[in-house]
C-alpha positions as CSV (number, residue, x, y, z in Angstrom):
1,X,0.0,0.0,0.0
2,X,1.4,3.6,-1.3
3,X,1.0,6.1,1.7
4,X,2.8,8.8,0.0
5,X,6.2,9.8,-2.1
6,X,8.8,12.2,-1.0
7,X,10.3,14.3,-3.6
8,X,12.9,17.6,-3.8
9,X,11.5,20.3,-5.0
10,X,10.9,21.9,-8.5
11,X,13.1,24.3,-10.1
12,X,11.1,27.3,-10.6
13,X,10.0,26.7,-14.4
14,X,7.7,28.0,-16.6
15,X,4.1,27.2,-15.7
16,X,1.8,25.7,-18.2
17,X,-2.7,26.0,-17.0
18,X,-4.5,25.3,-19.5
19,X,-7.3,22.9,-20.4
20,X,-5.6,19.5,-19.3
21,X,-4.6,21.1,-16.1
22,X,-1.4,23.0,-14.4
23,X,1.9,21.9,-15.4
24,X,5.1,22.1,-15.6
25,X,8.6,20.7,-17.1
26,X,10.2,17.9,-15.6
27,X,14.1,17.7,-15.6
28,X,15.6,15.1,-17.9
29,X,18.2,14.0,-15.5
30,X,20.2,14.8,-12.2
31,X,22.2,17.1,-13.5
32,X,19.9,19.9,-14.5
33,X,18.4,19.7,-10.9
34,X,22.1,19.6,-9.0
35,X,24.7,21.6,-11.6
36,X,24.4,24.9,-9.3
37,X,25.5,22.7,-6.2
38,X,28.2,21.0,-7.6
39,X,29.3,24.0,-9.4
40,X,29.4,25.8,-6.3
41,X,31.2,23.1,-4.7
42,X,33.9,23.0,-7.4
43,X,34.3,26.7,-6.3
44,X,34.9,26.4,-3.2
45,X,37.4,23.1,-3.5
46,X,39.8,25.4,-5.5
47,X,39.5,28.5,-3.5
48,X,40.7,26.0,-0.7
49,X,42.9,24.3,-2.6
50,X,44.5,27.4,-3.4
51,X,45.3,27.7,0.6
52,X,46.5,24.3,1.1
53,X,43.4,23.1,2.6
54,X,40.5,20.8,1.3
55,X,36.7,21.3,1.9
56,X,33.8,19.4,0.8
57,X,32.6,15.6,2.1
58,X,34.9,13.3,3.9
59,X,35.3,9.6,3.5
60,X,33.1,9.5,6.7
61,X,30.3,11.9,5.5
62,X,30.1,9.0,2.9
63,X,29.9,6.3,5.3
64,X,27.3,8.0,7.1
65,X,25.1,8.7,3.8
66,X,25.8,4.9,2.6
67,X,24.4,4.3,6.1
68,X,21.5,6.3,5.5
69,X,21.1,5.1,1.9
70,X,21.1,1.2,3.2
71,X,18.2,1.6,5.8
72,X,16.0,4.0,3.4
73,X,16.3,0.9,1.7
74,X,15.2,-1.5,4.0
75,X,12.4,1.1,5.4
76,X,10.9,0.2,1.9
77,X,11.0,-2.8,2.7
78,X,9.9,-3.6,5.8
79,X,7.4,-0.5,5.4
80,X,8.5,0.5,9.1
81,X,10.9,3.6,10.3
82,X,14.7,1.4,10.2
83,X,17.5,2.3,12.8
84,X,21.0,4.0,11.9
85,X,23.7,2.5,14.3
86,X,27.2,4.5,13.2
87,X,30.3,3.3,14.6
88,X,32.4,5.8,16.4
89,X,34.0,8.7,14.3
90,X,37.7,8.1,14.2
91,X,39.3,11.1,15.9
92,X,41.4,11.7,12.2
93,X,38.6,13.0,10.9
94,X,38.3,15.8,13.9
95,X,42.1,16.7,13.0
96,X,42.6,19.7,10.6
97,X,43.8,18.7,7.6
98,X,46.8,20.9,7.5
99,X,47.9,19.7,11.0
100,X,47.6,16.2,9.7
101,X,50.0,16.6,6.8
């Protein structure tokens, strides 16, 4: 049984009413929908680059999203809210990364 979707939201678009209803264009893929993100993270990465540090997602923010990613997942499956245990975050990752060079 569908109870309900979650979605992101639109990118404001042109707005079509007319007969057949209200509407609007759908993206054709990701990257319309994320470029301004990751072009603003690009940014950013060589602004730090620039002064020997690095910003942006560590290999832990990706264990946490896989994390995430696996019990969405199994919350589909099972229908029912699914628990997140993390292990503990290594004290490397608390380090600046120019101290750690």
């Amino acid at each position: 049984m569908r109870r309900g979707a979650a979605s992101l939201p639109e990118r404001p678009s042109a707005v079509i009413r007319d007969y057949y209803g209200v509407r609007q264009r759908i993206p054709v893929d990701w990257r319309e929908r994320f470029i301004e993100a990751y072009d603003q993270e690009f940014r950013e990465w060589i602004v730090a680059a620039g002064q020997g540090t690095a910003t942006g997602p560590s290999t832990w923010d990706g264990y946490a999203a896989t994390l995430v990613a696996d019990a969405a997942l199994r919350a589909v499956e099972s229908g029912q809210p699914e628990r997140i245990e993390m292990g503990d975050k290594p004290a490397l990752y608390d380090a600046p990364l120019a101290a750690a060079a």
